[in-house]
C-alpha positions in Angstrom: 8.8 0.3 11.8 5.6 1.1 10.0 5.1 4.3 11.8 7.6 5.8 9.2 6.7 3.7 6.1 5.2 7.0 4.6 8.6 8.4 5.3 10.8 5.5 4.9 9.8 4.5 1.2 9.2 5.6 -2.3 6.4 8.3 -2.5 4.6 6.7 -4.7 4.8 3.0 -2.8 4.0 5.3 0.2 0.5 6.9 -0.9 -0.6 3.4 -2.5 0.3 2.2 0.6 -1.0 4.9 2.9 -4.2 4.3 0.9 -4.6 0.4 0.6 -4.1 0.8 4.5 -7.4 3.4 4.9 -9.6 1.5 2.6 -9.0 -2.2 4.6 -9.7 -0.5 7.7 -13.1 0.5 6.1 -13.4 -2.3 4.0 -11.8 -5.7 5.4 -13.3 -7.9 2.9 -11.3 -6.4 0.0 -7.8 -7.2 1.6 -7.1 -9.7 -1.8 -8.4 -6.6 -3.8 -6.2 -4.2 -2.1 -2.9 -6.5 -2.0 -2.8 -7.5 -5.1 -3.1 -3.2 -6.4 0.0 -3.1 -3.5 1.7 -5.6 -5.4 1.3 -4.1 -8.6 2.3 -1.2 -7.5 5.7 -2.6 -5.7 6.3 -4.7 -9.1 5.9 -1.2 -11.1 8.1 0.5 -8.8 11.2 -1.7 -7.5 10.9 -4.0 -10.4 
């Protein structure tokens, strides 16, 4: 089901998402870095 996340989910979730996704693929070693923006983001957005 993540081929329609972009789709599938708030906008902004989506782009966060969309981008936390780019910048592991580049950047591995920042995954705690990038999950933790996600799940700021998801806290900010669905509470």
């Amino acid at each position: 089901t993540s081929q329609y996340y972009d789709r599938d989910t708030d906008p902004d979730m989506a782009q966060e998402g969309m981008a936390g996704l780019q910048e592991f693929m580049v950047k591995p070693e920042r995954r705690e870095q990038i999950l933790k923006r996600l799940e700021k983001t998801r806290k900010r957005i669905f509470g």
